[in-house]
C-alpha positions as CSV (number, residue, x, y, z in Angstrom):
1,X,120.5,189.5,240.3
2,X,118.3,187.0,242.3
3,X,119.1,184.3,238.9
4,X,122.5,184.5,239.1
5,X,122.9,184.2,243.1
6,X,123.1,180.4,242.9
7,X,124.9,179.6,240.2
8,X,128.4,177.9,241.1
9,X,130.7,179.8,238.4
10,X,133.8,177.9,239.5
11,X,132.0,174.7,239.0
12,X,130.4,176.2,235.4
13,X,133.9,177.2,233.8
14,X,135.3,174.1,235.3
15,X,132.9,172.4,233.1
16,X,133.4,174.8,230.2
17,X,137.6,173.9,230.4
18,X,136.4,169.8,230.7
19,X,133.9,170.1,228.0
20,X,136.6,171.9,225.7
21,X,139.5,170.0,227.1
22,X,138.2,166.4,225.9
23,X,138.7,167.2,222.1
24,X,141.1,164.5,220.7
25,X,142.7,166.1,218.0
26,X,143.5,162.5,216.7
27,X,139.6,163.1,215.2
28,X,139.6,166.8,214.6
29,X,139.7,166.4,211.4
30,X,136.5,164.2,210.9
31,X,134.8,166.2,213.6
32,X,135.7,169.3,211.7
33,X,133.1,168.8,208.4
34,X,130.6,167.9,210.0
35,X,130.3,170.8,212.4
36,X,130.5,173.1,210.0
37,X,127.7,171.5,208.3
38,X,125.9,172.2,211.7
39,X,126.8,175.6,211.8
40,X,125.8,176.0,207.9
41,X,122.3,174.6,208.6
42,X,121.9,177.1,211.7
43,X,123.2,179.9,209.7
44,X,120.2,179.1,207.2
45,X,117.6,178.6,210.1
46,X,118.6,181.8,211.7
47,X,120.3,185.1,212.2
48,X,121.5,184.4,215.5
49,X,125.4,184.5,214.9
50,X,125.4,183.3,218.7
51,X,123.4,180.6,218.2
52,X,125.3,178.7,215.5
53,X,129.1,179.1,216.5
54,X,127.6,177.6,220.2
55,X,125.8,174.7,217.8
56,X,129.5,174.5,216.1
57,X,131.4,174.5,219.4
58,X,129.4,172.1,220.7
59,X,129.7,169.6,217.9
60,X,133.4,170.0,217.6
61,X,134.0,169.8,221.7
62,X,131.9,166.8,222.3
63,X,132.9,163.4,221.8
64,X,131.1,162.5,218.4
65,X,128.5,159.7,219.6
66,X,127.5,156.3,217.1
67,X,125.9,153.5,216.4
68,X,126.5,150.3,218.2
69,X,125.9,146.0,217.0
70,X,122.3,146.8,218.1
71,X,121.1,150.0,216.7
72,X,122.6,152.8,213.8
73,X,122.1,156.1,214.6
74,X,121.0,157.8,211.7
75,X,119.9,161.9,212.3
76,X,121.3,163.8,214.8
77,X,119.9,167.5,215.8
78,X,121.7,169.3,218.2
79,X,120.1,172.0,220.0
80,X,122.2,174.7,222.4
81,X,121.5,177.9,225.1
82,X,117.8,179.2,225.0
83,X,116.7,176.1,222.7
84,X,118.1,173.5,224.6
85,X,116.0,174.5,227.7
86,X,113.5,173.5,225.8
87,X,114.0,169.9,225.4
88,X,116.7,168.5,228.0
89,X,113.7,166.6,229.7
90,X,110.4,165.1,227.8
91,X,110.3,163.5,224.4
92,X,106.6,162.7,223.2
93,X,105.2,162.7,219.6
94,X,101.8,162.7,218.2
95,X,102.5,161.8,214.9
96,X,103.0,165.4,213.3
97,X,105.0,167.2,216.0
98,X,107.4,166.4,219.0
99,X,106.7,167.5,222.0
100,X,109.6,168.4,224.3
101,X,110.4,169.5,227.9
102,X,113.3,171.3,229.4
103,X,114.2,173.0,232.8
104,X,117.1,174.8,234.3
105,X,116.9,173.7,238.2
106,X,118.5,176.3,240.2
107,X,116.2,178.8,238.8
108,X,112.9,177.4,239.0
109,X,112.8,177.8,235.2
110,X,110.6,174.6,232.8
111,X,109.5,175.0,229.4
112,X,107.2,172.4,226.9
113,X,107.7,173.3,223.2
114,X,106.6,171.9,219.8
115,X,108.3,171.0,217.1
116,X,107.2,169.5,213.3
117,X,108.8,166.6,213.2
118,X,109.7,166.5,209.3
119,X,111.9,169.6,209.7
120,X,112.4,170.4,213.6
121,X,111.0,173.5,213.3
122,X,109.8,175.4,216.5
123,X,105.9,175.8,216.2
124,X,105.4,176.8,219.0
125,X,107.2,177.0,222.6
126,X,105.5,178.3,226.7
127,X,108.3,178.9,229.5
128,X,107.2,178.6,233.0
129,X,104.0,176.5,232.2
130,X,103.3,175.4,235.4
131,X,100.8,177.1,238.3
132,X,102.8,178.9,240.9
133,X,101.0,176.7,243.3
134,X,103.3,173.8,241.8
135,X,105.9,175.6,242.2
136,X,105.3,176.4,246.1
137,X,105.0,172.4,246.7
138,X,108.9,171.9,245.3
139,X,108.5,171.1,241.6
140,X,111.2,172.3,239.6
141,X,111.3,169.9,236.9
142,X,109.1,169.0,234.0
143,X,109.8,165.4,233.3
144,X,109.2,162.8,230.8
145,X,106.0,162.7,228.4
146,X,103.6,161.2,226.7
147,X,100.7,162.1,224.4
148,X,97.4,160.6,224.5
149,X,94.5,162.2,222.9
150,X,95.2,165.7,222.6
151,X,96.9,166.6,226.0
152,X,100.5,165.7,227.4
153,X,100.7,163.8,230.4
154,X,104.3,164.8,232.1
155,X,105.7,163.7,235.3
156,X,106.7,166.0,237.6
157,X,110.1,166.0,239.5
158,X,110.8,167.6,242.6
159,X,114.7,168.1,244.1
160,X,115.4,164.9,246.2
161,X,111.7,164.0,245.6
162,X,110.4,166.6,248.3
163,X,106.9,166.9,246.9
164,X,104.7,164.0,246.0
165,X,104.7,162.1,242.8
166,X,102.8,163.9,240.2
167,X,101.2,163.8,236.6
168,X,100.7,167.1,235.6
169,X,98.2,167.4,231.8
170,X,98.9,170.2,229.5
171,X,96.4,171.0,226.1
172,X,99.0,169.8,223.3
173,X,98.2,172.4,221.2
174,X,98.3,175.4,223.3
175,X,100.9,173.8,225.8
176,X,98.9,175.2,228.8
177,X,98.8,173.5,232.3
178,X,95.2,172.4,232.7
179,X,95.7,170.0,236.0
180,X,98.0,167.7,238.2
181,X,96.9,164.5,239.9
182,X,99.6,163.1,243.2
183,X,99.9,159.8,242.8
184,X,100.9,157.4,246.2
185,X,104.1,158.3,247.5
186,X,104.3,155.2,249.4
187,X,104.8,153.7,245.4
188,X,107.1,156.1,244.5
189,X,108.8,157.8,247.6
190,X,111.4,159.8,245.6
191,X,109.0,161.1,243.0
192,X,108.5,159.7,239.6
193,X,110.6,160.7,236.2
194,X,108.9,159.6,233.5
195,X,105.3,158.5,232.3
196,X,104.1,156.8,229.4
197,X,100.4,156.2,227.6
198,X,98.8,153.6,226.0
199,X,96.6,155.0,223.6
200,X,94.8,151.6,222.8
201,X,93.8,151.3,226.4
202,X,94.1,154.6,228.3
203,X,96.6,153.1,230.7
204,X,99.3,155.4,232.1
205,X,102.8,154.0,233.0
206,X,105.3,154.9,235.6
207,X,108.1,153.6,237.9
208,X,109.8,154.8,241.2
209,X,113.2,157.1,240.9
210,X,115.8,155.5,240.8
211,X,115.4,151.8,240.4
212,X,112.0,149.9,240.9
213,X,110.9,146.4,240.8
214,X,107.2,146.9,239.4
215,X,105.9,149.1,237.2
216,X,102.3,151.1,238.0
217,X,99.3,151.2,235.9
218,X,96.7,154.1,236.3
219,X,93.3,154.5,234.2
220,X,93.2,158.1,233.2
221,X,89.7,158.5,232.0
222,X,88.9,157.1,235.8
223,X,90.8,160.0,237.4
224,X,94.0,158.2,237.4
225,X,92.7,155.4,239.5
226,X,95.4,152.7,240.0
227,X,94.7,149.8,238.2
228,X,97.9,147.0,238.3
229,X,101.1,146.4,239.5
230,X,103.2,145.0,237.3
231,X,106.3,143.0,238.8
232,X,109.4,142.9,236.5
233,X,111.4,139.7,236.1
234,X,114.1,138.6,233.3
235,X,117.7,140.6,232.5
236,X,116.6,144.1,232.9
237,X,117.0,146.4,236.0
238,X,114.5,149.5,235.8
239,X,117.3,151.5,237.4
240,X,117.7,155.4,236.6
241,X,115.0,155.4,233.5
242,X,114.4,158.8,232.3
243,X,111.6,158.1,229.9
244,X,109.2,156.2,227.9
245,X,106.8,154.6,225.6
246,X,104.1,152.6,224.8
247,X,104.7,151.0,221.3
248,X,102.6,147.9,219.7
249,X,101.9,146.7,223.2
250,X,105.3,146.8,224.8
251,X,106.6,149.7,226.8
252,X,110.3,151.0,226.0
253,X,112.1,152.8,228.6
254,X,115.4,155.3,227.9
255,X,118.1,154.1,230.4
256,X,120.8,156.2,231.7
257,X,123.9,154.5,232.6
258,X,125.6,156.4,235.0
259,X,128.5,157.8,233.7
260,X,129.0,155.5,230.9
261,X,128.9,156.8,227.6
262,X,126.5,153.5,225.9
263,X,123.2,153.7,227.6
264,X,120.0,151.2,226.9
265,X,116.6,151.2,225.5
266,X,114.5,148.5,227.4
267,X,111.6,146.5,226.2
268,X,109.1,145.5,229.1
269,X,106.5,143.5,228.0
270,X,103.2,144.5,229.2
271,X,101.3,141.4,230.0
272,X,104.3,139.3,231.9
273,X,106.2,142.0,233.2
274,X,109.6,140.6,231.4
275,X,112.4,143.1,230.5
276,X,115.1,143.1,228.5
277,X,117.8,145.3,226.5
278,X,116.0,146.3,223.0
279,X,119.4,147.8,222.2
280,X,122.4,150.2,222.8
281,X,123.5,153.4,222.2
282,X,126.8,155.1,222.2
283,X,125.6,158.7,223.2
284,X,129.4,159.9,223.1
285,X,129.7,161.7,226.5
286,X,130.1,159.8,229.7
287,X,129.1,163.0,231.5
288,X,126.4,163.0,229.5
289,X,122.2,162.6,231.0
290,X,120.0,160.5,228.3
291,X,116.8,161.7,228.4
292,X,113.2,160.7,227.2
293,X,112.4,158.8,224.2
294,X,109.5,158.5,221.8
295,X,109.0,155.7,219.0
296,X,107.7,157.5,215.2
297,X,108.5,155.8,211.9
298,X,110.2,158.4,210.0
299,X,111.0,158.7,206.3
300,X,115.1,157.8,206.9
301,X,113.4,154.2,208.8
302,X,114.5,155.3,212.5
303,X,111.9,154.7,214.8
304,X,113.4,155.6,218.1
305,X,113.9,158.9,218.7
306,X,116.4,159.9,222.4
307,X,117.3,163.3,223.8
308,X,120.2,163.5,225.8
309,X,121.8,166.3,227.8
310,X,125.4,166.8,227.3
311,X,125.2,168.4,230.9
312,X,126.4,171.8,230.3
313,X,124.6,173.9,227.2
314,X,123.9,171.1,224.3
315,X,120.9,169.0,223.9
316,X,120.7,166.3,221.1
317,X,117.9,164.5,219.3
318,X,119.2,161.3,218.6
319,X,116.8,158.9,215.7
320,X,118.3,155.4,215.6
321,X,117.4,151.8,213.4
322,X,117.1,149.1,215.4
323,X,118.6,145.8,214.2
């Protein structure tokens, strides 16, 4: 009973009433096909009854997201209940599988989980990865991702950033916790969200929660020994960034705009520090969390690949062009 004893259900069916309430029936009819193309393909994946209607439900209730002048979303996977814990945080990829995080707060519950990235299916999945001795400093949260030669390098998140900013490494192929390193608190003093890799140099990315000035370099074949500062100038604010990546030299970053439904991918570039919006994306609900992203060129031509949350039980994979 000791899972249950914190959960707000007036506040939870208030959100299942909103959540429903927001259907326009003005589009019910568009929304209608393609839902119950959702539900078929779930039906085909598996037996869980459950499992699809939730995947259909979910589809039909939330506002349908788009592309926007900047980018065209092109492959949407929508994930709900048990699967969606597994990937409402991280997005990483190593070029054959995505790697994804999720957590559930209030119960002290995080999960990493592997998926091939041809067909989304589940390879392989670990809940509660982390050492209990994490979880007695105050983390609750596995954050945003990033691999780099065979391990994933996640950033650890803490409520109201009560423990220190961490990196904790998990073996990508088994998904077991192997070590964490604190970083300087005085850098970050409300904990960190996201982290990013440069596989060219072995240089580890990461900003303060919720908005920053400078990004921080770290070496991690030096025992994450701090390396640069990078101060960011031009039309960009890193301000609430829930993940990134390292791509061709520049390092993208997944925006979420508060309570807007059109959040951002940034571009920073590496050497001067200068940020600007790559491009846009309607994710559909304002309520809505954006979450991690990973860059992979996949056979459809998307290269950017965003989870978001729709806050209550439905996590979508989102793979976008860029103009």
């Amino acid at each position: 009973m000791d899972f249950f004893k914190d959960i707000d259900f007036t506040d939870l069916f208030g959100k299942l009433k909103d959540l429903f309430g927001k259907l326009d029936p003005g589009d019910f009819r568009e929304k209608v096909k393609p839902a119950f193309g959702q539900l078929r393909d779930y039906l085909r994946k598996t037996s869980g009854l459950l499992v699809a209607l939730t995947v259909f439900l979910t589809v039909l209730a939330d506002p349908a997201a788009g592309s926007t002048s900047s980018a065209r979303l092109v492959q949407e996977d929508v994930r709900t209940l048990v699967d969606a814990t597994f990937m409402n945080k991280g997005l990483t990829n190593d070029g054959r599988y995505f790697y994804t995080s999720g957590a559930i707060s209030f119960a002290r519950y995080t999960a990493l989980a592997k998926y091939e990235i041809g067909t989304m299916k589940r390879e392989s999945y670990k809940v509660f990865p982390m050492t209990w001795d994490l979880i007695r400093k105050g983390y609750d949260n596995i954050g945003g991702l990033s691999y780099y030669n065979g391990k994933l390098y996640a950033a650890m998140e803490s409520r109201n950033g009560q423990a220190a900013p961490c990196i904790a490494v998990f073996d990508a192929d088994s998904l077991s916790y192997e070590t964490s390193i604190e970083l300087n608190a005085e850098w970050f003093p409300q904990g960190i969200t996201w982290a990013a890799v440069d596989a060219s140099t072995g240089l580890l990315y990461t900003c303060a929660w919720p908005s920053a000035t400078s990004i921080h370099a770290f070496k991690i074949d030096e025992a994450m020994a701090h390396v640069r500062e990078i101060e960011v100038t031009g039309d960009a604010a890193l301000d609430t960034i829930c993940g990134g990546e390292v791509y061709r030299g520049s390092l993208y970053l997944s925006q979420d705009v508060v309570y807007e439904r059109i959040n951002k991918v940034l571009r920073v570039d590496l050497e001067t520090g200068e940020a600007s919006v790559h491009f846009t994306r309607d994710s559909g609900r304002e309520e809505g969390t954006a979450g991690d992203v990973t860059v992979y060129e996949k056979a459809d031509g998307s290269l950017f690949h965003v989870t978001d949350y729709n806050g209550l039980i439905g996590v979508y994979l989102r793979s976008y062009i860029v103009f």
